[in-house]
PAZAPA-4460 file (N, C-alpha, C; in steps of 0.05 Angstrom, whole numbers, plus 32768, in hexadecimal, padded with zeros to 4 digits):
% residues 217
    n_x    n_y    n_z   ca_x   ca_y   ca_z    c_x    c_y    c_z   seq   type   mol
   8580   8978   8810   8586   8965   87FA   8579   894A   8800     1      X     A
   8570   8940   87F0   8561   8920   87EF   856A   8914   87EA     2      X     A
   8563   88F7   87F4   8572   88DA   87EC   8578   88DE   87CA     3      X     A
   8566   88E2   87BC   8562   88E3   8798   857D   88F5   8794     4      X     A
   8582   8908   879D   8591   891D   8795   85A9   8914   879B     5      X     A
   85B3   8902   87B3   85C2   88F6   87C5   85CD   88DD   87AF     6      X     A
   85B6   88D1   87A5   85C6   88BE   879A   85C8   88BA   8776     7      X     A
   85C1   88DE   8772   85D0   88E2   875A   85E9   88EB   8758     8      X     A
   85EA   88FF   8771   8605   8905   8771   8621   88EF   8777     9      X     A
   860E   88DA   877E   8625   88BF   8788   8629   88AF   8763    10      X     A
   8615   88B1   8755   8619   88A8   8741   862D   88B1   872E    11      X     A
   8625   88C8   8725   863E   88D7   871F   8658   88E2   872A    12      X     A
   865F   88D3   8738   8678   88D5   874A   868E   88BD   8737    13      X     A
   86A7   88C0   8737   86B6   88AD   872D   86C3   8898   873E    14      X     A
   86BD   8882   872F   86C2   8870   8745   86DD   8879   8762    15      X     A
   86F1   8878   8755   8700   887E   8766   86FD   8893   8777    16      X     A
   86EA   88A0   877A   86DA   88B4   8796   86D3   88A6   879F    17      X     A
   86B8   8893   8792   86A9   8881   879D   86BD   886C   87B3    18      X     A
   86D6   8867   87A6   86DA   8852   87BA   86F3   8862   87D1    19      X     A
   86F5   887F   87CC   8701   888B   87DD   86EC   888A   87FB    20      X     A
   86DC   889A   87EE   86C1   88A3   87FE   86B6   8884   881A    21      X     A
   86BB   886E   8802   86B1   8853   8814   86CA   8854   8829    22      X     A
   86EB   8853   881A   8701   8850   8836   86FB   885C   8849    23      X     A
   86EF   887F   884D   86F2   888F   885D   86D7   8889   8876    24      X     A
   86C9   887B   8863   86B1   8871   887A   86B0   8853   8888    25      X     A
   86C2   8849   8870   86C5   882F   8884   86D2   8829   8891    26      X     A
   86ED   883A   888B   8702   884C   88A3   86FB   884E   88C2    27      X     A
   86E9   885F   88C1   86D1   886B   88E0   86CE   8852   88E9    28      X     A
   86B8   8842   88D6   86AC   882F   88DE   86BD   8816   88F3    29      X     A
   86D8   8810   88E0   86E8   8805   88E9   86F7   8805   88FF    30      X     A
   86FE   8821   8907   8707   882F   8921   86F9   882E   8935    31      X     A
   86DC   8834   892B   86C5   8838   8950   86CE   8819   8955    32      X     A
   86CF   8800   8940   86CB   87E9   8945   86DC   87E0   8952    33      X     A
   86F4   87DD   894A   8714   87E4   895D   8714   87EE   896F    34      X     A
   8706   8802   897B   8701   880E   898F   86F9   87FD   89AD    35      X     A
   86E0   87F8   899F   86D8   87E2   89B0   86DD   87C2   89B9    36      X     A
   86E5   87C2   899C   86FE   87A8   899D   8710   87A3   89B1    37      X     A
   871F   87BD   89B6   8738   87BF   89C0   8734   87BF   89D7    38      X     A
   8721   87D1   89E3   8711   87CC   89FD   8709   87B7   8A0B    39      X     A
   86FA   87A1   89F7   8704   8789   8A09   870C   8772   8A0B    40      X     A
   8727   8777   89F1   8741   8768   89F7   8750   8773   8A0F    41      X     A
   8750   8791   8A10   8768   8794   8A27   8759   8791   8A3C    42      X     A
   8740   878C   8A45   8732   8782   8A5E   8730   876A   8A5E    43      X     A
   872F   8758   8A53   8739   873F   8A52   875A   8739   8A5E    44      X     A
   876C   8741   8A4E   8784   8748   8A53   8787   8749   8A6E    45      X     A
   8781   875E   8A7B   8783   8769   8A92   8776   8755   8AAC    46      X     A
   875F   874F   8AA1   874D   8741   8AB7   8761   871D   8AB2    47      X     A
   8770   870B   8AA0   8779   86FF   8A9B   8797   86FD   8AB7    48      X     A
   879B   871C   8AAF   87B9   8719   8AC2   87B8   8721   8ADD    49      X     A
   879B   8725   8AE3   8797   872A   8B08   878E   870E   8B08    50      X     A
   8785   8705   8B00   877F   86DE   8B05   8798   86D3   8B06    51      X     A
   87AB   86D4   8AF4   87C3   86C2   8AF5   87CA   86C7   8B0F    52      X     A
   87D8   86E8   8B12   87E2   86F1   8B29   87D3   86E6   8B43    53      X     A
   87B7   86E9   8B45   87AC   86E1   8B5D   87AD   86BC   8B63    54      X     A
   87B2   86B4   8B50   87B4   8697   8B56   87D6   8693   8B5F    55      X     A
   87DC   86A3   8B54   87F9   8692   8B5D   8805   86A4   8B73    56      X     A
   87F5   86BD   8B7E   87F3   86C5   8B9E   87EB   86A7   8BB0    57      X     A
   87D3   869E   8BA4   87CF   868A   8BB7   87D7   8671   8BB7    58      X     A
   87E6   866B   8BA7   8801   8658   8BA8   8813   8663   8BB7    59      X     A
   881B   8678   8BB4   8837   8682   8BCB   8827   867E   8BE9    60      X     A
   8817   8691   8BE6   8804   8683   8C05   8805   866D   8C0E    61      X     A
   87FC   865B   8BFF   87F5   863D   8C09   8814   8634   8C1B    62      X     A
   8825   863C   8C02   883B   8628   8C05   884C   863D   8C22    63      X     A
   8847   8651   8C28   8853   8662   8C3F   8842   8654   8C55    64      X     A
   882B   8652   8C5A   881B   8650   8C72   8812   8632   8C78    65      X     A
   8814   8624   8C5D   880E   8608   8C69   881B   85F2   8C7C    66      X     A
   880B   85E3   8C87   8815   85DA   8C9D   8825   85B7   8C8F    67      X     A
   883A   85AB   8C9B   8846   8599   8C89   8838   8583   8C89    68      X     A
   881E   8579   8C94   8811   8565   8C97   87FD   8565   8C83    69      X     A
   87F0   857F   8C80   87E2   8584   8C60   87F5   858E   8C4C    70      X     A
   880C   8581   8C4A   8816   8587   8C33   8811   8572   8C18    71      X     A
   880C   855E   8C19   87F5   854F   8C0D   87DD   855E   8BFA    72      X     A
   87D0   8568   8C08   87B7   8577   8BFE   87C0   858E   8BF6    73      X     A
   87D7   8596   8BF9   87DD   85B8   8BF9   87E9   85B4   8BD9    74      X     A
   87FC   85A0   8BD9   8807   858D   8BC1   87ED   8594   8BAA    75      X     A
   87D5   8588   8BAD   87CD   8582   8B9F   87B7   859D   8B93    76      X     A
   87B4   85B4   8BAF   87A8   85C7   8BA7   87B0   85E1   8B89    77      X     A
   87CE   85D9   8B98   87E6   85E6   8B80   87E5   85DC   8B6D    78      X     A
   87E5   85BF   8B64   87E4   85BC   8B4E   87C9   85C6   8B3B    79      X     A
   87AC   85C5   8B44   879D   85CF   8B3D   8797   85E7   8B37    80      X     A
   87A9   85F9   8B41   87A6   8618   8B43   87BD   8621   8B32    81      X     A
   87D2   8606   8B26   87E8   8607   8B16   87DB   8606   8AFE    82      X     A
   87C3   85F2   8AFD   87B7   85EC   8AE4   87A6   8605   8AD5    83      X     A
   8799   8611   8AEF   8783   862C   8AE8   879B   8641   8ADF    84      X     A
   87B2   863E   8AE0   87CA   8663   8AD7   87D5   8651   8AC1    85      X     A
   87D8   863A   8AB8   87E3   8635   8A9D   87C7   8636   8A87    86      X     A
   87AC   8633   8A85   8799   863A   8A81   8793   8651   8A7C    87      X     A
   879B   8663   8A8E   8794   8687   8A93   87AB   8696   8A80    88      X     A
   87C4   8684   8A82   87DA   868C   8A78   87DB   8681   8A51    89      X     A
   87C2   866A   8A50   87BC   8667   8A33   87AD   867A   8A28    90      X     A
   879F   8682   8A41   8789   869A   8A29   8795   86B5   8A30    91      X     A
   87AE   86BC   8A3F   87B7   86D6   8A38   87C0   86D1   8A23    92      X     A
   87D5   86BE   8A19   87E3   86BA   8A05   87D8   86C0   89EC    93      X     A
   87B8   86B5   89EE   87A5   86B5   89D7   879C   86D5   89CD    94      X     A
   8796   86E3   89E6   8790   8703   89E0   87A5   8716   89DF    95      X     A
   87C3   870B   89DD   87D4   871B   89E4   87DF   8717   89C2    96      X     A
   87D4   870F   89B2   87D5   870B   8994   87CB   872A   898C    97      X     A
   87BA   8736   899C   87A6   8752   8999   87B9   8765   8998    98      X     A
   87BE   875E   89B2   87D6   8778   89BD   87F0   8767   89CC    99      X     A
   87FF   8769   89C3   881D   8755   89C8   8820   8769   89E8   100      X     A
   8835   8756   89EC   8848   8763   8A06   8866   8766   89FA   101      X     A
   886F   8765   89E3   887D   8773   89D1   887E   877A   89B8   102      X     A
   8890   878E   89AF   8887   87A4   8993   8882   8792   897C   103      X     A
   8892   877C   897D   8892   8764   895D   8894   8781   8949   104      X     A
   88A8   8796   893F   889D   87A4   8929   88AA   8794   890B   105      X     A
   88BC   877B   890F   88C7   876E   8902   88AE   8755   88F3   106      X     A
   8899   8755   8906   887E   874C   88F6   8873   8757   88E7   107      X     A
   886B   8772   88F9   8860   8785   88E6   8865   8790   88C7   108      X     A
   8886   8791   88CB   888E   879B   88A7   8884   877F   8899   109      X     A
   888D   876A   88A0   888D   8756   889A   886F   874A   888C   110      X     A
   885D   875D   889B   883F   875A   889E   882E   876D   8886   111      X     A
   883D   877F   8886   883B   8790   8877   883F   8791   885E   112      X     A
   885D   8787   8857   8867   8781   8844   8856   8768   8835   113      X     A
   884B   8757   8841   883D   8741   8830   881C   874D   882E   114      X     A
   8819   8762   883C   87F9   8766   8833   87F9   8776   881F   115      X     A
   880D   8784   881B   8815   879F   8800   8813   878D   87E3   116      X     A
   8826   8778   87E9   8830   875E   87D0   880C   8753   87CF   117      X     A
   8804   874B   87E0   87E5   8743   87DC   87CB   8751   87D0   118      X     A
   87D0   876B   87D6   87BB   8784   87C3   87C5   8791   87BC   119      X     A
   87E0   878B   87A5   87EB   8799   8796   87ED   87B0   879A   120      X     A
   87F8   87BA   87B2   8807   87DB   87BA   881D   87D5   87BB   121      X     A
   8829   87ED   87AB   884A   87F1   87A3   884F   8802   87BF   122      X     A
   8865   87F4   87D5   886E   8804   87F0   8884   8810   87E0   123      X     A
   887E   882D   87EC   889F   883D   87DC   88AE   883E   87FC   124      X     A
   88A5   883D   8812   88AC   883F   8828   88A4   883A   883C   125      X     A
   88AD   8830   8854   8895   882A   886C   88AB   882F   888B   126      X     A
   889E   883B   889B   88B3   8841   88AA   88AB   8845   88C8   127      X     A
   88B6   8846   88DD   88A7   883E   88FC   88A8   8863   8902   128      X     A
   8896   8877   8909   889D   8895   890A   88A5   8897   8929   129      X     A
   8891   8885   8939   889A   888E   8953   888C   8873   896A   130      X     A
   889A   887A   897F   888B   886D   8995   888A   887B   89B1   131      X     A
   886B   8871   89B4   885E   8888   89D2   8856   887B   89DF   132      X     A
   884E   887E   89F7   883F   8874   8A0E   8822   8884   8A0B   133      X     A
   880D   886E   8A07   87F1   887D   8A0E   87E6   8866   8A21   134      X     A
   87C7   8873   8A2D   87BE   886C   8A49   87A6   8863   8A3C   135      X     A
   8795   883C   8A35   877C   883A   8A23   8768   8847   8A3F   136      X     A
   875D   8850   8A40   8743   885D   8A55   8727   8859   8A4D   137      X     A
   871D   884D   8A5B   8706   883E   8A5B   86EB   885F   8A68   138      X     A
   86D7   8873   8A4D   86CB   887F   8A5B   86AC   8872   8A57   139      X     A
   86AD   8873   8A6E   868F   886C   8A71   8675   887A   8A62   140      X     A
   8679   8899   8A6C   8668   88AA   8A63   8661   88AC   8A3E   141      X     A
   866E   88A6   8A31   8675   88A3   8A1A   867A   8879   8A08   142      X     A
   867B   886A   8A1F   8674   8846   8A1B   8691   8844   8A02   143      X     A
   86A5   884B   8A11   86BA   8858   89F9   86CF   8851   8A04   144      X     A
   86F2   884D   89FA   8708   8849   89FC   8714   885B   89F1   145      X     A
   8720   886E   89FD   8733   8885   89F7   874F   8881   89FB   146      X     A
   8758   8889   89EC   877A   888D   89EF   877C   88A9   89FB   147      X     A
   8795   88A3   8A0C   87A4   88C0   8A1D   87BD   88C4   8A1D   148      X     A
   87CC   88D4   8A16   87E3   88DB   8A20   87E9   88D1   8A3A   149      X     A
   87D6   88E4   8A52   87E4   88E8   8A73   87C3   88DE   8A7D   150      X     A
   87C5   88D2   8A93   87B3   88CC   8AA0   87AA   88E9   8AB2   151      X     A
   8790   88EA   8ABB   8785   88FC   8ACF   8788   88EF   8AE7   152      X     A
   878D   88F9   8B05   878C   88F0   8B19   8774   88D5   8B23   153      X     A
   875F   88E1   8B14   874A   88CC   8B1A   8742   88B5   8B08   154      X     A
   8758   88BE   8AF2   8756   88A4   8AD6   8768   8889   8AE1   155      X     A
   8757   8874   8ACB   8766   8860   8ACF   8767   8855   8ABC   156      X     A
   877E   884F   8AB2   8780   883E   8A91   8796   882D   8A9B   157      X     A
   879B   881F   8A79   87A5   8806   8A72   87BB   880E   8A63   158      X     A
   87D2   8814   8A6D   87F2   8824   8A5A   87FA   8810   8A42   159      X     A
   87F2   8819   8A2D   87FD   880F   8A22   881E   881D   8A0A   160      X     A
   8828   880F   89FB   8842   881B   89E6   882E   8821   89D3   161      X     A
   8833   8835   89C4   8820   8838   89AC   883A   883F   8997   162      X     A
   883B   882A   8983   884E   8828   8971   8840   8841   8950   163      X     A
   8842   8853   8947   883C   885E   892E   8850   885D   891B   164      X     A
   883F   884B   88F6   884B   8845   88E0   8844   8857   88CE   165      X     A
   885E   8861   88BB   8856   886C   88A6   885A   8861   888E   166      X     A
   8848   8859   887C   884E   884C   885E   8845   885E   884B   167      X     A
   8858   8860   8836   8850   886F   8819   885D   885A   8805   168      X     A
   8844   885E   87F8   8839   8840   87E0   8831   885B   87C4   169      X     A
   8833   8842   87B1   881E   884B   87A3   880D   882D   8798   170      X     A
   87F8   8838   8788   87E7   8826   8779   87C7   8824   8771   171      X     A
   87B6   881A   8770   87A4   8826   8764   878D   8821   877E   172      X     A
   8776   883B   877F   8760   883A   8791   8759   8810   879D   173      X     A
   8758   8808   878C   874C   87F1   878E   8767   87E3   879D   174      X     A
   8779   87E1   879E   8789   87D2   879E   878D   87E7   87C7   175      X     A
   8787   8806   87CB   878B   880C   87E2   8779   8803   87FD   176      X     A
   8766   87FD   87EC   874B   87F2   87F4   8752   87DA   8803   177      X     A
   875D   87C7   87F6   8765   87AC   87FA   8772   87AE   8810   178      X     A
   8793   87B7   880D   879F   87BF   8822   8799   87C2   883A   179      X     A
   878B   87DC   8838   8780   87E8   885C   8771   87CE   8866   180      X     A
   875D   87C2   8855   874C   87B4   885F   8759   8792   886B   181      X     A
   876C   878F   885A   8780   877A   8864   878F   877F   887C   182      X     A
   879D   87A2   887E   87A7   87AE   8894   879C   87A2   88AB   183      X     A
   8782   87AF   88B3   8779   87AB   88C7   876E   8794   88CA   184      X     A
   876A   877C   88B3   875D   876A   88C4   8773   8759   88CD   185      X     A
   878D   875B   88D6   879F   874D   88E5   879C   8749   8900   186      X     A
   87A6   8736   890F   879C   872A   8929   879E   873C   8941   187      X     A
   87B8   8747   8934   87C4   8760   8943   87B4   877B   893C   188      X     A
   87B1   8789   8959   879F   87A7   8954   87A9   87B7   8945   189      X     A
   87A3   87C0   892C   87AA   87E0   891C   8794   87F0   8916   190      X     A
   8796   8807   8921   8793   881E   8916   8792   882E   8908   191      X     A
   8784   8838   88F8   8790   8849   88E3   878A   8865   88E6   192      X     A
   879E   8875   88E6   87A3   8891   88EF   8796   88A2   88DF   193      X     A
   87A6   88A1   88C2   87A1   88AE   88AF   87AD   88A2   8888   194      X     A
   879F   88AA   8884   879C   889E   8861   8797   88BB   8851   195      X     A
   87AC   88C0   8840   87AF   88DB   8831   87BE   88D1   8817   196      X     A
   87A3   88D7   8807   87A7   88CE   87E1   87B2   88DF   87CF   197      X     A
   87C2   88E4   87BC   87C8   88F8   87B1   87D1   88EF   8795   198      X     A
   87DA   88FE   877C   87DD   88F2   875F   8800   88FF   875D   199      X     A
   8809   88F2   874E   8826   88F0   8751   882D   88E6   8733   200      X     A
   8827   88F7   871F   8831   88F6   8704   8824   88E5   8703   201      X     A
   8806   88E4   86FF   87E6   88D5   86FD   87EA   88BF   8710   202      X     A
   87FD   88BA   8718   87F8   88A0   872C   87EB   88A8   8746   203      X     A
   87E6   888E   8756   87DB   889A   876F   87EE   8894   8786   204      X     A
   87F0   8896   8792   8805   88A3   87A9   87F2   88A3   87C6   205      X     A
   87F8   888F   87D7   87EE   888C   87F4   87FC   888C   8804   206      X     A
   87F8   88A1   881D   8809   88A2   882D   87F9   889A   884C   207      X     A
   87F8   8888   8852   87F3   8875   8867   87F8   8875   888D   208      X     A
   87F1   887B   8899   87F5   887B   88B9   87E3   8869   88C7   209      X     A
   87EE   885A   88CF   87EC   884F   88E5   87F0   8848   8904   210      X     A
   87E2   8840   8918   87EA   8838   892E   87E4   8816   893C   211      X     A
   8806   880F   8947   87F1   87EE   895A   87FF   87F5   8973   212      X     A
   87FD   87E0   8987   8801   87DF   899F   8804   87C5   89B0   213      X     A
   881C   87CB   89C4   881F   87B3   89D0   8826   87C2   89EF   214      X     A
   882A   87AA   8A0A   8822   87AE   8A1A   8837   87B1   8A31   215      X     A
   8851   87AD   8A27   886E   87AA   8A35   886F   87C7   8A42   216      X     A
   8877   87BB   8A5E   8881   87DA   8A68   8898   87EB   8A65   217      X     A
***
């Protein structure tokens, strides 16, 4: 089949395929992007909280081993090394907007609820289905971030809570469009699982899945 043939059959398509067809690819597109996103916020993240930690090892050091005649200088080394973990501790704060260190799901409805009111989707329901523990794994071979259930002996990931939402709306293609696209562009990471359209006494009828994540053990 040819481009020509390709983009007759796109012509005669009705819009609302047309803009099904666009969700389901900008969907993908959206996800590899998240993907990599996520990858390196939580390396950020991570590399953020072995800095704090290692600085204020060497505060406990200082102040165990120093001698009381450099306590003067020792005074003043701490405070410096006080200044570098309130700093370190401003930009976890800043990336931890990505992926919290708790669930907030009281934002989320909240979040939800005003982006539905914003692109006119009627929520008939929205509801939390479950929460899991997955492992983000960094594979090389693949330049990729995988989710896992269970780690392998020789894996090494980043545990995170993985919170999954279910919403059923209705309202029109254009108006679902809006939605997802508002969905995900929130500060906080979402996912989208799955998106399944259906007609409901000619209306349309969306039933919605999602996933976010935060970092609390």
């Amino acid at each position: 089949m040819d481009f020509e043939e390709l983009k007759e059959q796109w012509e005669e398509l009705e819009n609302w395929k047309k803009l099904l067809i666009t969700i389901f690819f900008s969907g993908i597109i959206i996800y590899i992007g998240y993907v990599f996103f996520l990858e390196a916020k939580l390396a950020q993240i991570e590399n953020l909280e072995r800095e704090v930690s290692k600085l204020q090892n060497d505060i406990n050091y200082l102040k165990k081993y120093a001698k009381a005649e450099k306590l003067k200088k020792l005074n003043e080394k701490i405070k410096s090394i006080q200044a570098k973990i309130s700093q370190k501790e401003k930009e976890l704060k800043k990336y931890k907007k990505y992926i919290p260190d708790r669930p907030f799901t009281e934002k989320i409805l909240v979040r939800v609820s005003k982006i539905a009111d914003k692109s006119g989707v009627e929520l008939e329901s929205f509801s939390i289905k479950e929460k899991s523990i997955v492992y983000a794994v960094y594979r090389k071979d693949i330049n990729r971030v995988i989710f896992k259930d269970k780690l392998s002996k020789k894996e090494t990931g980043i545990k995170l809570n993985k919170l999954s939402f279910e919403i059923k709306s209705t309202g029109s293609m254009e108006s679902l469009y809006k939605f997802l696209r508002n969905l995900i562009n929130t500060k906080r990471i979402v996912i989208l699982d799955r998106v399944n359209i259906s007609k409901i006494k000619g209306n349309l009828a969306f039933n919605i899945k999602f996933s976010s994540y935060y970092m609390e053990d």
